[in-house]
N, C-alpha and C positions, 0 to 999 in steps of 0.2 A: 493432389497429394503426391510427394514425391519421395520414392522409393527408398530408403535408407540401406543401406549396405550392411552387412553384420561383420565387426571383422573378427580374426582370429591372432590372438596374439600369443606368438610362442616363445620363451626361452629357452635357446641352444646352445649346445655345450659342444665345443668344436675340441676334438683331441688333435694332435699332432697328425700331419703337418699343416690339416684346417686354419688351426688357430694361429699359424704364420701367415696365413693369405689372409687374414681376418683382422688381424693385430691384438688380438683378444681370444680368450678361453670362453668368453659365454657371450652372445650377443642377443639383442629383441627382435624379431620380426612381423609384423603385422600384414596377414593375407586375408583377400577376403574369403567369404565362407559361401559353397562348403568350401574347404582344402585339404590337400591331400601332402602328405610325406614327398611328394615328387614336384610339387606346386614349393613346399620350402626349400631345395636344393634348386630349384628353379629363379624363385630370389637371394639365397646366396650368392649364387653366381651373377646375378643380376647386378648386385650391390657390392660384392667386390671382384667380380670381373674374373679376367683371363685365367690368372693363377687358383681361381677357387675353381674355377673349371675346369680346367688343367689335372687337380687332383683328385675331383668329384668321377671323374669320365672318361681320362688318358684322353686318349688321340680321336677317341669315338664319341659314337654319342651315345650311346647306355654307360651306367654305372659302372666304374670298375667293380667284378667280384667281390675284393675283398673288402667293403666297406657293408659297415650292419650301422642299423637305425636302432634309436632305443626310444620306443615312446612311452613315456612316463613307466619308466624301465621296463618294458614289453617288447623283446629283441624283433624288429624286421631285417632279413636277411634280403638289402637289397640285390642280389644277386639272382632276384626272382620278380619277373617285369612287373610283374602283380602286385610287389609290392609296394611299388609306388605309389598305387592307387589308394593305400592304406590311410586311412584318415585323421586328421588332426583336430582339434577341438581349441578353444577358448580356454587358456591358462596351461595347456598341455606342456609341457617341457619336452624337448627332444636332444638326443645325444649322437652324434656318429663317430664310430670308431672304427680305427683301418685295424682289419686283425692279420696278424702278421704271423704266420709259421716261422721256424728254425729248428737249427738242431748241431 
């Protein structure tokens, strides 16, 4: 008998300037399970490459600060390694938004 995979399927809602490395404001992703919040920025950049990474990460490889996760509007503040590891679910929606001070 062989092993079936469970997958997780999310829709993401990419704000600016995501959704220019994307071509689109919302796309589908499908990971397998479990998964994690850092497993899906892990396929975005996957699937659309340099530029998604580019603004997911800067020049490094952790997160830029100023981007928050929103799971099924439950704010992660990836700016905390930990929250990566934050878990996603089967029909979950996810949002990332770059927050931007001024004045």
């Amino acid at each position: 008998m062989s092993e079936q995979r469970r997958a997780v399927n999310l829709s993401v809602h990419l704000y600016p300037p995501l959704n220019s490395a994307a071509g689109s404001d919302r796309v589908q992703i499908a990971l397998d399970a479990p998964a994690t919040v850092g497993d899906a920025l892990e396929a975005l950049v996957a699937r659309y490459g340099a530029e998604m990474r580019r603004y997911l990460y800067g020049d490094g490889d952790t997160v830029v600060p100023a981007w928050t996760a929103f799971v099924n509007d439950v704010p992660v503040q990836l700016n905390r390694d930990e929250a990566l590891q934050t878990p996603v679910s089967d029909g979950d929606e996810l949002a990332l938004i770059l927050n931007l001070a001024g004045g």
